[in-house]
N, C-alpha and C positions, 0 to 999 in steps of 0.2 A: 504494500500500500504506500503511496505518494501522500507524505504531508505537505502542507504550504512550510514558503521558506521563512523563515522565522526571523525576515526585516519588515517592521513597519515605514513605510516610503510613500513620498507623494508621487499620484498617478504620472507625471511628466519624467518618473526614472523607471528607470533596470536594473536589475540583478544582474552583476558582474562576476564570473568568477576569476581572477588574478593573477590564482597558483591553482594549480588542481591538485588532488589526492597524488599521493605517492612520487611529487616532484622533487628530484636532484638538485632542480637550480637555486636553489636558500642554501644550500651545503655550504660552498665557498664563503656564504653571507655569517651563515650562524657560524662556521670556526672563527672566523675575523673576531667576534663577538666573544671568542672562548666556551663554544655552544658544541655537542657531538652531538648533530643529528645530520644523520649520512641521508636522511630523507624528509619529506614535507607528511606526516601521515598525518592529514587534515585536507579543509581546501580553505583558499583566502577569498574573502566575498567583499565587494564593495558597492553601493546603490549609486548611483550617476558617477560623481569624480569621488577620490579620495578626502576631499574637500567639502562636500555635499553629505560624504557620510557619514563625518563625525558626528557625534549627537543620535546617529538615526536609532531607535527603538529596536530592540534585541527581544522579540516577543517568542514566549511558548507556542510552537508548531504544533503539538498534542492536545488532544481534547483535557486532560489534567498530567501537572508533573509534581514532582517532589525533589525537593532541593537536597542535594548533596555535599553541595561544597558550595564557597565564597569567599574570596578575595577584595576587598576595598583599593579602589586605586591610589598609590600616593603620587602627585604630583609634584613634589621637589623633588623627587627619587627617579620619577619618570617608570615606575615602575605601575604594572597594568593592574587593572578590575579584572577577575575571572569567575566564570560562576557554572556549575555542573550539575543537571538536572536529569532526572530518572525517570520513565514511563511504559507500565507494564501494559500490553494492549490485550485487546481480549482472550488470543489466541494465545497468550505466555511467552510472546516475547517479553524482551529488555531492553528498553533504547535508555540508551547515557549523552546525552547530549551535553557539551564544553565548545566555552566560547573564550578566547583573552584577545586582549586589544580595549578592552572593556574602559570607559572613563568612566563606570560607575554601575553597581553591580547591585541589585533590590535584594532584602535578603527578606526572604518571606518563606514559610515554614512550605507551600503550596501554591502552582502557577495552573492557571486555567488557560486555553487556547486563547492567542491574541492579548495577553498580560506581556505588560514590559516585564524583562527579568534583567534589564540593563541596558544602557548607552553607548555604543560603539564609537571608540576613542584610535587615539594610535600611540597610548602608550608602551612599554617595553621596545623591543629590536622589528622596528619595523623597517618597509622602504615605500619611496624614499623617507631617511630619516628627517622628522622635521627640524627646521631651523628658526633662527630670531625672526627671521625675514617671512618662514613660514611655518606658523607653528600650527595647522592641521594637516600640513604632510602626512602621507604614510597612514588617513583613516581607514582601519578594515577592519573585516573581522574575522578571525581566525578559527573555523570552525572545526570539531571533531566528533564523530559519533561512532559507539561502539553498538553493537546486537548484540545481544546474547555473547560474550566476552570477547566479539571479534570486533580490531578495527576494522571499520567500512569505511567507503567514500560514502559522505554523505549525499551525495547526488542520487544515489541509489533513491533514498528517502525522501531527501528534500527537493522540492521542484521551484528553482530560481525563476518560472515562469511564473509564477503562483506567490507571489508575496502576501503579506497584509499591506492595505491603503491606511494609509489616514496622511494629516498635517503634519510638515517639517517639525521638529521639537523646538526648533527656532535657537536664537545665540545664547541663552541660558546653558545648555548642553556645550554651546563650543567654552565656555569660562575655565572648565581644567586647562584645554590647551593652552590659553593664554597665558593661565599662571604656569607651568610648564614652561612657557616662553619668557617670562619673567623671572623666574630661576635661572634659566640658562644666558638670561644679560646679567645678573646679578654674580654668575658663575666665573666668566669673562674678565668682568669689573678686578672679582678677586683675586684673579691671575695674571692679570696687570698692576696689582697693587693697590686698587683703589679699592677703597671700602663702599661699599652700594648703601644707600638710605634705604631703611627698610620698609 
């Protein structure tokens, strides 16, 4: 069975996917980073530009999920939101659904279809990585779903044709990246010596 794909986006985008399941090409990127993943077992999603997606609503695909796990993003750290959710369907499967890239992750005990479970950010090792100049670079989100203890592509499952609609979350949502971007002039400041006003 095809669930919808679990971005909320205005009608005027698309579901992008990025990186596919089981891509090589991040290898080179995550050693650079001091990362050992000889492969991409996920796929990376973006809705219009990278730019467009920050912010975009990260909704349960499932008719009900249960939360697993959660992550809070820090942004002076630059480090991601991630959030992992579980849904048994009638037939006894198991889906596990994980997301990071997250600029902000809902922690609630249980997600019904079409429930934000998060805001898709571009914190952690992204590309490109953002800069002062542009600090919603590199918005995605990094998806991963297991069955029944196997990773899959989620493609299998989820269908990038089939989104949920609604309204842009608007620039409230982009506010980590800024401060993220205000950290890293403040970072600068202190590596040239100057002390930054805080």
């Amino acid at each position: 069975m095809m669930y919808p794909f679990p971005f909320r986006i205005p009608t005027n985008r698309v579901v992008s996917v990025t990186q596919p399941f089981r891509s090589t090409e991040l290898a080179a990127f995550y050693k650079s980073k001091g990362l050992n993943y000889p492969e991409h077992t996920a796929i990376d999603a973006i809705a219009g530009t990278p730019v467009e997606t920050f912010g975009t609503p990260f909704v349960c695909p499932f008719p009900t999920a249960k939360l697993l796990n959660f992550t809070q993003a820090d942004p002076v750290k630059g480090t991601s939101a991630r959030i992992v959710v579980e849904y048994k369907d009638p037939s006894g499967n198991v889906f596990v659904l994980g997301c990071i890239h997250l600029s902000e992750a809902i922690n609630k005990p249980t997600f019904h279809e079409g429930e934000t479970m998060g805001y898709i950010g571009n914190f952690g090792y992204v590309l490109p990585e953002p800069t002062i100049g542009k600090p919603l670079d590199g918005g995605h989100a990094h998806i991963t779903l297991i069955v029944n203890g196997t990773i899959v592509d989620p493609l299998m499952y989820l269908d990038p044709r089939k989104p949920f609609y609604g309204a842009d979350t608007g620039a409230e949502k982009d506010v980590p990246a800024i401060i993220r971007a205000a950290e890293r002039i403040r970072e600068a400041l202190r590596a040239l010596g100057i002390k930054p006003v805080a």
